[in-house]
C-alpha positions, 0 to 999 in steps of 0.5 A: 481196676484194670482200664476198659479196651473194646476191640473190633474185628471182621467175620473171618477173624472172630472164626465165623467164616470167609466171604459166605459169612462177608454179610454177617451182622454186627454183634457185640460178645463181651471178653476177647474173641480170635486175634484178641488174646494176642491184644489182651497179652501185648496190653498186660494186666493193667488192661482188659479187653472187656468186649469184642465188636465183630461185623462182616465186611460187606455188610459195613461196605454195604451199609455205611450210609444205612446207619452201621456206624451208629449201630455200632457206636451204640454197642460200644458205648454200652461197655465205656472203654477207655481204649479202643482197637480196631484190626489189624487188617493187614491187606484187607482192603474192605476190612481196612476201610472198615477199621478205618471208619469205625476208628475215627466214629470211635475217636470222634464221638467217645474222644478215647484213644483209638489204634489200627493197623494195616499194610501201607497199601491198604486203601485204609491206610490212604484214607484214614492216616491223617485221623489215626493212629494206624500201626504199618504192617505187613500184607498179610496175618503172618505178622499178626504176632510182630502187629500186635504188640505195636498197637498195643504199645501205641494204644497205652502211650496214649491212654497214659497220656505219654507223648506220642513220637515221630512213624519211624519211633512208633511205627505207624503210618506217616501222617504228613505232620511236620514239627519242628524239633532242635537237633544236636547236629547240624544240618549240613553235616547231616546231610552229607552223612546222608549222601554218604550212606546212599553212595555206601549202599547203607540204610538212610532215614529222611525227614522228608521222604519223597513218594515212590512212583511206578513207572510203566512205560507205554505199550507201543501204538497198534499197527493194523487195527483193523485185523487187531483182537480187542478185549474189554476189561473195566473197573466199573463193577459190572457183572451178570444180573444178581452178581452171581460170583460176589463181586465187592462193591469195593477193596475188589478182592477178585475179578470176573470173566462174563460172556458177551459173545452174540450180543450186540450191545449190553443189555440190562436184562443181562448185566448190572453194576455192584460199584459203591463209588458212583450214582449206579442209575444211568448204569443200571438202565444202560450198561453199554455206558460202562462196557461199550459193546454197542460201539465196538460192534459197531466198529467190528462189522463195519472193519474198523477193528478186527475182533472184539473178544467175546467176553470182558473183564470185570472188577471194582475199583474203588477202594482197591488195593493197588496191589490186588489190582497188579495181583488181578492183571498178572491172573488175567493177561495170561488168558487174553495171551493165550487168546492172541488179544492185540489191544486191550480196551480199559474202561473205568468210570 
């Protein structure tokens, strides 16, 4: 008998739709659906993709502390894999987290195997790395055909109970595990082939990789803030009373613009905030805690500042994607250039 896989996919992969279909509910269909025909061939005959989870990603953003996780348990367990596949998620940061979650529940409460896949910079990635297996990809589902047969190849080795090697031989995301191993070399002499190869310019591989830090030099200090234009852009998730434009509550995939222009002060008549990763109540009955517009007015009539723009900025960030962030900034500073903004006020929470 071939052995049981369960797969889990998110609203756009199953073929139901984009962000108008991101609160689709959870539902079980027995067999493959989308991405898992490519699972069923990287697995071969010996294996079967007996069932497919499918759930919306902000309906699992939205609902993980209202019992998601759970629910589907329940209709995992109902098919008893012995496998368990989750994504890949590429870039995707809500369907990262989700991958991410339903993974370890999965790994954690059937005690199967369990594999995803996703883009280093996946706030998945960071968060689950160290619980599961989860098979480095590139940003994007164009590597969905290199993707898949690695988790594939991941998921047997373990489910035939086969050891389970180092990232750099399996392909998947550094879990910070140190083992000691014997080598046939030396390490000194490993050690300067390594020195030799960075000086050559050639390909090196480290035991010990050190993190890649940016380094964004600061922008020099504003010298007449008194004629200065200054915007607000915040991370906190504040939008327009109803959230008209669907900002995520987290892994932000857009950002928005919202008019400030006659106010005074930010009213919550006017203004709410979606962010999932804080206490929203003080927030929600004084949005002026996060966009402090009372206070910049205030210094705006009094000539402390020159102008306050007449809008702000707005995204959520928690979650988020490092990436998406640079990707959100690189689309808005194009407009605050184009409005001669001077200063840029950033406000997160």
């Amino acid at each position: 008998m071939p052995k049981k896989v369960v797969h889990y996919i998110n609203q756009f992969f199953a073929g139901i739709g984009g962000e108008d279909k991101a609160d689709y509910k959870p539902e079980i269909r027995a067999g493959i659906v989308g991405p898992g025909l490519a699972l069923k061939s990287a697995l071969g005959n010996e294996y079967e993709v007996v069932a497919t989870v499918i759930c919306g990603d902000n309906y699992f953003g939205s609902n993980i502390d209202k019992g998601v996780v759970p629910e589907l348990l329940e209709m995992i367990k109902k098919y008893k894999p012995e496998g368990f596949v989750a994504g890949p998620a590429f870039n995707a940061g809500r369907y990262g987290v989700a991958c991410g979650t339903i993974a370890k529940a999965v790994q954690d409460e059937l005690h199967i195997p369990v594999v995803t896949g996703m883009y280093v910079e996946n706030p998945g990635a960071d968060m689950f790395k160290k619980d599961v297996y989860i098979i480095e990809t590139k940003n994007s589902s164009a590597d969905m055909r290199h993707a898949m047969p690695k988790l594939a190849a991941l998921l047997k080795k373990q489910m035939e109970g086969k050891e389970v090697l180092g990232p750099k031989e399996e392909g998947y995301i550094e879990k910070g595990i140190r083992v000691n191993y014997f080598n046939e070399r030396r390490g000194s002499e490993r050690a300067v082939d390594l020195i030799v190869a960075k000086v050559k310019g050639e390909p090196v591989y480290t035991d010990y990789p050190l993190p890649v830090v940016d380094k964004v030099a600061p922008a020099p200090a504003l010298k007449d803030l008194a004629h200065a234009r200054i915007a607000l852009v915040t991370s906190g998730g504040i939008v327009r009373q109803g959230n008209p434009d669907h900002l995520e509550s987290s892994s932000a995939s857009k950002w928005c613009k919202y008019s400030i222009e006659g106010m005074d002060h930010a009213d919550k008549k006017d203004f709410m905030t979606v962010h999932g990763g804080y206490d929203r109540a003080f927030i929600t009955e004084d949005p002026d805690l996060c966009i402090p517009v009372d206070v910049l007015r205030e210094l705006e009539k009094k000539g402390f500042i020159g102008k306050l723009m007449d809008y702000f900025i707005t995204t959520t960030g928690t979650g988020t994607a490092t990436n998406s962030a640079k990707r959100f900034a690189e689309e808005y500073v194009p407009l605050l250039k184009k409005d001669r903004v001077d200063g840029v006020l950033l406000v997160s929470t």
